[in-house]
N, C-alpha and C positions, 0 to 999 in steps of 0.2 A: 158569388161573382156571376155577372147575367153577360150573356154571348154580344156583342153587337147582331142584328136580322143579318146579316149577310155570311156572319159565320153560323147560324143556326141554320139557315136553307142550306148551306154551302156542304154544315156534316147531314142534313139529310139527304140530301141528292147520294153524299158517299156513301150513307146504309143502304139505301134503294140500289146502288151501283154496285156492290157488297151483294147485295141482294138475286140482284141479276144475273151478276161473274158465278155464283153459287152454284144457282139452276142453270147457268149456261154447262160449267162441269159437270153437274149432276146427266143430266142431258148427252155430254158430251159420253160420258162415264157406260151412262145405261147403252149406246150405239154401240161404242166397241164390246160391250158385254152381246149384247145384239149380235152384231156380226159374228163375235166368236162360236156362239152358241151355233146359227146357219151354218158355217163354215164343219162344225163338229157333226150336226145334221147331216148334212152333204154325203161327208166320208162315211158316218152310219149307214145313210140310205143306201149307197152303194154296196156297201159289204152285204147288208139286209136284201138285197137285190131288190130294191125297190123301184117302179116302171118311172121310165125320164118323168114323165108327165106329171107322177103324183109330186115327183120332190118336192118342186116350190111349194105346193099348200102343204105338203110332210112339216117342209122345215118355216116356215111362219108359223104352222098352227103349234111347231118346239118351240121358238124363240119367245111368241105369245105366253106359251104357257110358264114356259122358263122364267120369266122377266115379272110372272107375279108372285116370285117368291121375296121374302123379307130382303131390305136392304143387305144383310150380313150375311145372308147366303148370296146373294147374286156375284159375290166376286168369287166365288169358290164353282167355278165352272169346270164342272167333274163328268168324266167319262161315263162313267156307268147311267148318272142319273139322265144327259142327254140319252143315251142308247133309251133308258126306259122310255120319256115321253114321245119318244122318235116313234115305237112300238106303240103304244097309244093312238097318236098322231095317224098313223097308218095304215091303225083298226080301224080308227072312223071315216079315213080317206078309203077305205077299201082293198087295200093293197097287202096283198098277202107276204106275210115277212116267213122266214122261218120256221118260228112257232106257233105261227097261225096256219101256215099253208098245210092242206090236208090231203094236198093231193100225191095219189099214189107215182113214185119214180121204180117200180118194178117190176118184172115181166112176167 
């Protein structure tokens, strides 16, 4: 059985639309994974005492790094593993966390 043109452009427009609605979710999907990540950032850097100044690039340079793990991991937005890139993140911003900081607090 052959389509009449008008139903064969008609379901392609609807795969392309399919197509779009897809990557509009996927899209949609990876942001709030996004924000969640920054937001978890945030409360780490703080606890971490990390300087107002460094957080923003702290927590872009997690989110970045967070967001290029496999599809199947990025819904599983897990505590620990933010705190580790967060430590990372902070190495290379400069910003003494914790277990980097070597300076002496004794008299």
């Amino acid at each position: 059985m052959k389509l009449p043109p008008f139903l064969a452009v008609g379901a392609a427009l609807a795969l392309v639309g399919c197509d779009a609605a897809t990557d509009l979710a996927k899209d949609q999907l990876g942001e709030q994974i996004r924000t969640t990540v920054v937001e978890q950032c945030q409360s780490v850097s703080e606890s971490l005492n990390i300087a107002n100044e460094l957080v923003t690039p702290v927590c872009e340079c997690t989110a970045d790094t967070f967001m290029e793990k496999s599809a199947d991991e990025l819904t599983q937005v897990d505590q620990a593993r933010v705190e580790e890139i967060v430590r990372a993140c902070a190495s290379e911003a400069g910003a003494a966390t914790p277990e980097t900081n070597t300076e002496s607090t004794g008299g």
